[in-house]
C-alpha positions as CSV (number, residue, x, y, z in Angstrom):
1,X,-16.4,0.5,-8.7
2,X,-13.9,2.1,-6.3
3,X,-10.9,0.4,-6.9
4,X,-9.1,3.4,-8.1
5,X,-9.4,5.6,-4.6
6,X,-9.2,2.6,-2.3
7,X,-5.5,3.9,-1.2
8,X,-6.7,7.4,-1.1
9,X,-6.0,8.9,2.1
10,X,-9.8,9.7,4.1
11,X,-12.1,7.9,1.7
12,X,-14.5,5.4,2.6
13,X,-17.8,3.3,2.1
14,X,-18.2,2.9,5.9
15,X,-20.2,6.8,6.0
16,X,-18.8,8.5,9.8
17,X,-18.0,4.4,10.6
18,X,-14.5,5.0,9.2
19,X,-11.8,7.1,8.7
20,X,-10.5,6.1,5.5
21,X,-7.1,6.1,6.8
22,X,-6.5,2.3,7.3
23,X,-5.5,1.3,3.6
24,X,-3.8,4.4,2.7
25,X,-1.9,4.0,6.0
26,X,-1.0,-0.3,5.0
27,X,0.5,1.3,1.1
28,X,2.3,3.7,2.8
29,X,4.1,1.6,5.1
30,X,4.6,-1.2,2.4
31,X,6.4,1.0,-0.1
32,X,8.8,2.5,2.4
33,X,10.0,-1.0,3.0
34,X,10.5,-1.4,-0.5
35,X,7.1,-3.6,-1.2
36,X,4.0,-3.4,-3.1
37,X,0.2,-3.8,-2.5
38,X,-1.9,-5.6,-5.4
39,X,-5.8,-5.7,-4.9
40,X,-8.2,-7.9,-6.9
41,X,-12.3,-7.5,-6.9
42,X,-14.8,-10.3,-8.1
43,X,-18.6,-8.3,-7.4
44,X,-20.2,-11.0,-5.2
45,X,-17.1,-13.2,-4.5
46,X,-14.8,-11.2,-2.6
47,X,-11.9,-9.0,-2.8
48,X,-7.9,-10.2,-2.7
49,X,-5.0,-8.2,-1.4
50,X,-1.3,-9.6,-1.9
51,X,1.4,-7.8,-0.1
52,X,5.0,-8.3,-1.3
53,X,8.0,-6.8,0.9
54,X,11.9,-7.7,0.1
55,X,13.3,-10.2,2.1
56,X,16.0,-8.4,2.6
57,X,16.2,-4.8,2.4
58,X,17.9,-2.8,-0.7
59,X,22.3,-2.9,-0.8
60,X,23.2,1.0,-0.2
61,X,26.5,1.5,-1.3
62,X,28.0,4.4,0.1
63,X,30.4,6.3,-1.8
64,X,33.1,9.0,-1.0
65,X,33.1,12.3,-2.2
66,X,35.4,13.3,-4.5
67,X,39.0,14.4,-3.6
């Protein structure tokens, strides 16, 4: 049912309990590292989260500029 806003920055179910901030916050910090968030919802079973990050981070090859 709200699986599409769930990383939306300031939504919630939690009413004034929450600020809506907290999975928004986890995506945001997983992509800068080069990962990525999956989420999975059974009604009346639970919900799943996987996070994947790189083992090692991405080869940045510098190059020089043109002479």
């Amino acid at each position: 049912e709200h699986m599409d806003k769930i990383f939306d920055p300031f939504f919630t179910t939690k009413g004034t309990e929450g600020t809506g901030l907290g999975l928004a916050i986890v995506w945001g910090i997983v992509e800068d590292h080069g990962g990525d968030v999956q989420v999975s919802s059974v009604p009346g079973e639970g919900t799943r989260f996987t996070i994947r990050l790189p083992a090692k981070p991405p080869v940045v090859v510098a190059t020089a500029p043109p002479e």
